[in-house]
C-alpha positions in Angstrom: -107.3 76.2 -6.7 -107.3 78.1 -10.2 -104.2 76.0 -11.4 -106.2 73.1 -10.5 -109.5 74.4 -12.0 -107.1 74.7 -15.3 -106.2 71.4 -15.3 -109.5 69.5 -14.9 -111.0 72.1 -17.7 -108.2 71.3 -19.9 -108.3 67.5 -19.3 -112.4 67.6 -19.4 -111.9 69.2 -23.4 -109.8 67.0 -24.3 -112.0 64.2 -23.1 -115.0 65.5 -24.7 -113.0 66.5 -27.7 -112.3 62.7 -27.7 -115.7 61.2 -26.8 -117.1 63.0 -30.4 -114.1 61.9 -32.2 -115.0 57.9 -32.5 -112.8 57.7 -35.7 -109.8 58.9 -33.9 -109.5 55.9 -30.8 -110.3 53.3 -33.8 -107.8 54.7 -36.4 -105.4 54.2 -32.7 -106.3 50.8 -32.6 -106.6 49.8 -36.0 -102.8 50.3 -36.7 -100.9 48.2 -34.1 -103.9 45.3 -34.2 -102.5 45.4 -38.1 -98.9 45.5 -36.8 -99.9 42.0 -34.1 -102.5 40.4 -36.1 -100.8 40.0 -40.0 -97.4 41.9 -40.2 -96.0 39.4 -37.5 -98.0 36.6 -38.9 -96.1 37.3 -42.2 -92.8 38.3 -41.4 -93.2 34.4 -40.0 -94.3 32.5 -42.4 -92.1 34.8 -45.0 -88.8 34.7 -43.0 -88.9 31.1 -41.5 -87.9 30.9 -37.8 -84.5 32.7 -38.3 -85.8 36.1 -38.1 -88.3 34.7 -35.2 -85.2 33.0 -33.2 -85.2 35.4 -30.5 -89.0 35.0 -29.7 -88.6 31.3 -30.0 -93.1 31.2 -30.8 -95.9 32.9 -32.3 -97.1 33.6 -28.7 -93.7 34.8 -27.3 -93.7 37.5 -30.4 -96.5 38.5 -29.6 -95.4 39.7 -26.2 -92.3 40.9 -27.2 -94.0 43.0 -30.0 -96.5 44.5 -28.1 -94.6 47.0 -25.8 -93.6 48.1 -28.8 -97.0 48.9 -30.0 -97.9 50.3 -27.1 -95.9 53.0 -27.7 -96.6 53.5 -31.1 -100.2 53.9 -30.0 -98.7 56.7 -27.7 -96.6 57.6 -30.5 -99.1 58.5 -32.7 -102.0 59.7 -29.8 -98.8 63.0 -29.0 -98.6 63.6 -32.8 -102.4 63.5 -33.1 -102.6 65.8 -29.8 -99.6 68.3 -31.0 -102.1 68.3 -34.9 -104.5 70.1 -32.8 -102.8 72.4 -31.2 -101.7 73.5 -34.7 -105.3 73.5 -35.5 -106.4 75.6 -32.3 -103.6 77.6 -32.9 -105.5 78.6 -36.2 -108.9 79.1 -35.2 -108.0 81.3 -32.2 -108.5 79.1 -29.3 -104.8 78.3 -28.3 -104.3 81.9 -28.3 -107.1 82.3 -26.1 -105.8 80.0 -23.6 -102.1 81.2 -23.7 -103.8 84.3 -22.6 -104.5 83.1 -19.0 -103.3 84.7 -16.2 -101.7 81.3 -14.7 -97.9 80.6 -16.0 -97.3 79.5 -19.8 -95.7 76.0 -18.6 -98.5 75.0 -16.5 -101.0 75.8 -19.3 -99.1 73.7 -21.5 -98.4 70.6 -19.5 -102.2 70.5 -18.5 -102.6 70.4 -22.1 -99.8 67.5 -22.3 -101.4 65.5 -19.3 -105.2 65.6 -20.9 -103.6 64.2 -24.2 -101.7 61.8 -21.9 -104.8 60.3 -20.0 -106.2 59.7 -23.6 -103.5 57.9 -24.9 -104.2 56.0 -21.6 -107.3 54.9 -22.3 -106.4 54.0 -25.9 -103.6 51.4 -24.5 -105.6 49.3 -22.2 -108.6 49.2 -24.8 -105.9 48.0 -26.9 -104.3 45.6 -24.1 -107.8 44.1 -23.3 -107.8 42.9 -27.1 -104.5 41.8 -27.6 -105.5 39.7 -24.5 -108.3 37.9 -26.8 -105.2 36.6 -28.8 -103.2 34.9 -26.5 -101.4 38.1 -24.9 -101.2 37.3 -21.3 -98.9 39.6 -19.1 -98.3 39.6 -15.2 -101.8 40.7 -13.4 -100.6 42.9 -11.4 -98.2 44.5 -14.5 -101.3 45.7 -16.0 -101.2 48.2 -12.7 -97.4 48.7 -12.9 -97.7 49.7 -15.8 -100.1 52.7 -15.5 -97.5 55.4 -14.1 -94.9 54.3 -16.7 -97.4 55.2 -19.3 -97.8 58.2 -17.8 -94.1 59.4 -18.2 -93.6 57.8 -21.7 -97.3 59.8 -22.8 -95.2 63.2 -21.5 -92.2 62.2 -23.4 -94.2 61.3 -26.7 -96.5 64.1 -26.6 -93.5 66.8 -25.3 -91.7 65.7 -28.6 -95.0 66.5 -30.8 -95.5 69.7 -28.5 -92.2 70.7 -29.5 -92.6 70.2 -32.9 -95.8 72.2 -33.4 -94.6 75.0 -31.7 -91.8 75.5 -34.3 -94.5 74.8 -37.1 -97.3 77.7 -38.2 -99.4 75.8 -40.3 -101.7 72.5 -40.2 -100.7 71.1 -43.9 -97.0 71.4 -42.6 -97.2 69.7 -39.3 -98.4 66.4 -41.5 -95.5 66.1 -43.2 -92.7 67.2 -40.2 -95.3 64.0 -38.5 -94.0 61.4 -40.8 -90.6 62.5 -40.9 -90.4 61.8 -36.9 -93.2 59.2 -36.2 -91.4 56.5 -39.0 -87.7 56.7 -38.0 -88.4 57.0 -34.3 -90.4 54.0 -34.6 -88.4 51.9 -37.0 -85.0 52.9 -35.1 -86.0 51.5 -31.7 -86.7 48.0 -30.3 -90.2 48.3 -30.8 -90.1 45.4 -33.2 -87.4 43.1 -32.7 -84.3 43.1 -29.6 -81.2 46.0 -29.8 -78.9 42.7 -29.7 -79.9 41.9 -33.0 -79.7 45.2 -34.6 -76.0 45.4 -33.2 -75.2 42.5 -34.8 -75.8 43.5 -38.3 -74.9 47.4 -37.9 -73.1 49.1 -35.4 -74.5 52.5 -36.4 -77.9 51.8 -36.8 -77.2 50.1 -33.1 -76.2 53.7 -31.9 -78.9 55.6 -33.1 -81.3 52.8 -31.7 -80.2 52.7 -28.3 -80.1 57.2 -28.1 -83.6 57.2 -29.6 -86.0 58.3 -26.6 -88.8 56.0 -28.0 -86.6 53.2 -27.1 -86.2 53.6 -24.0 -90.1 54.5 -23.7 -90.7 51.0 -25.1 -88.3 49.3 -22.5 -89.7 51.2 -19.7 -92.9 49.5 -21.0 -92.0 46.1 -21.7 -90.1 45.7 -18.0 -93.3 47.3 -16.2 -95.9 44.5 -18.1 -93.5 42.3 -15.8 -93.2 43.9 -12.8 -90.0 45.4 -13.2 -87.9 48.3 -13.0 -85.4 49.3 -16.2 -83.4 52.2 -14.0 -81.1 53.2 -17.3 -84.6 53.9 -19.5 -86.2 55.8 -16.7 -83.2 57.9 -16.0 -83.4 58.8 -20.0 -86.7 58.8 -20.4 -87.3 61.4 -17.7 -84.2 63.3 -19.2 -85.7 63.8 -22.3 -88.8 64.8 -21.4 -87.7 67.5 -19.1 -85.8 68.6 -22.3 -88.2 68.9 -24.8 -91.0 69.7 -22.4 -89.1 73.0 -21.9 -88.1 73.4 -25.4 -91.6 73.6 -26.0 -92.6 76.2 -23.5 -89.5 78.0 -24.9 -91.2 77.7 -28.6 -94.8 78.4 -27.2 -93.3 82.0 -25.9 -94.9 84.6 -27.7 -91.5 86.4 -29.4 -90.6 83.0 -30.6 -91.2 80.1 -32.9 -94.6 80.1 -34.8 -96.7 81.7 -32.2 -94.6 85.0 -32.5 -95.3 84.3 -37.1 -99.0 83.8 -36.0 -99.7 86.6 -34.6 
């Protein structure tokens, strides 16, 4: 009963944290709307049909692409999560928390799941307007796709979890952000198929097909359609387990920058 007590106060922050921070689920928005609505307009009309081959239409880039944004929005929502936690870190409260008698890993997954139910939220907002501009997906994918969010959210937000336990402070974390967020993103199949990247560069192939977001955004894009994509689960849920316990690791308090903090 006190782990679960834990877990709904942890998730009930966050969601109040969230509630008084309107800027934060538009600034979430904002960006892949950008990305749908006049990037792929003018890579289009730029590029000619070429570069649009493999879509074939406006409409069928548009579903292609937004997987891909999907998990940018998650993307973005575990960097914006793990920012805090530098931030509580800081001002005392993280401390406070990792102070609890219940076990360090459950403390910080309930903090991982809270951010993850945001992110939530943020990508059916998001799906509901993409909808108003010709986005149609399988009904019942809309479903399908809620527990796959939840595992790519714990993938996304371990990786950002991981990253701010190594960092000690907030001005820091901002620039180790970009440095992940871009070439994760970039180096994936967010924005156009892994057949086409392999044709043009084997290496950049490799690094796109062992980046986790990849496989987050394929694990996405086969559950909008009712479908299961067995290789990206297998290595999505691999690499979560991984840097979900390299974060607990780094969260210890003789190690990484809670051990500098103190």
């Amino acid at each position: 009963m006190s782990w679960w007590r834990c877990l709904m106060g942890i998730t009930w922050r966050e969601l109040l944290r969230f509630t008084h921070q309107r800027g934060r689920f538009f600034s979430a928005l904002v960006r892949p709307l950008l990305w749908l609505l006049v990037f792929a307009v003018g890579f289009r009309a730029a590029l000619g049909d070429s570069i649009i081959a493999p879509y074939r239409s406006y409409v069928t880039y548009q579903i292609y692409v937004i997987p891909g944004l999907v998990g940018m929005i998650q993307l973005f929502n575990g960097m914006q999560s793990s920012l805090s936690m530098v931030y509580d870190r800081e001002v005392g409260s993280m401390r406070m928390l990792l102070t609890s008698p219940l076990p360090r890993w459950w403390l910080l997954t309930s903090k991982l799941l809270a951010s993850v139910l945001v992110s939530v939220f943020q990508v059916y907002a998001f799906l509901l307007i993409a909808g108003l501009f010709g986005f149609v997906a399988e009904p019942i994918g809309y479903l399908y796709v809620m527990p796959v969010l939840l595992i790519t959210g714990m993938l996304l937000g371990s990786i950002g979890m991981f990253l701010s336990s190594a960092i000690r402070q907030l001005e820091n974390f901002a620039g180790v952000m970009n440095f992940v967020v871009f070439p994760m993103f970039f180096l994936s199949s967010a924005l156009y198929p892994l057949s086409s990247m392999r044709e043009n560069s084997e290496l950049l192939y490799y690094l796109c097909s062992i980046n986790p977001f990849t496989h987050a955004v394929e694990l996405i894009r086969f559950a909008l359609y009712v479908q299961w994509n067995v290789e990206s689960l297998l290595w999505t849920s691999f690499a979560t387990a991984v840097f979900l316990t390299l974060a607990v690791w780094g969260y210890k308090p003789d190690r990484g920058a809670s051990a500098r903090a103190r």
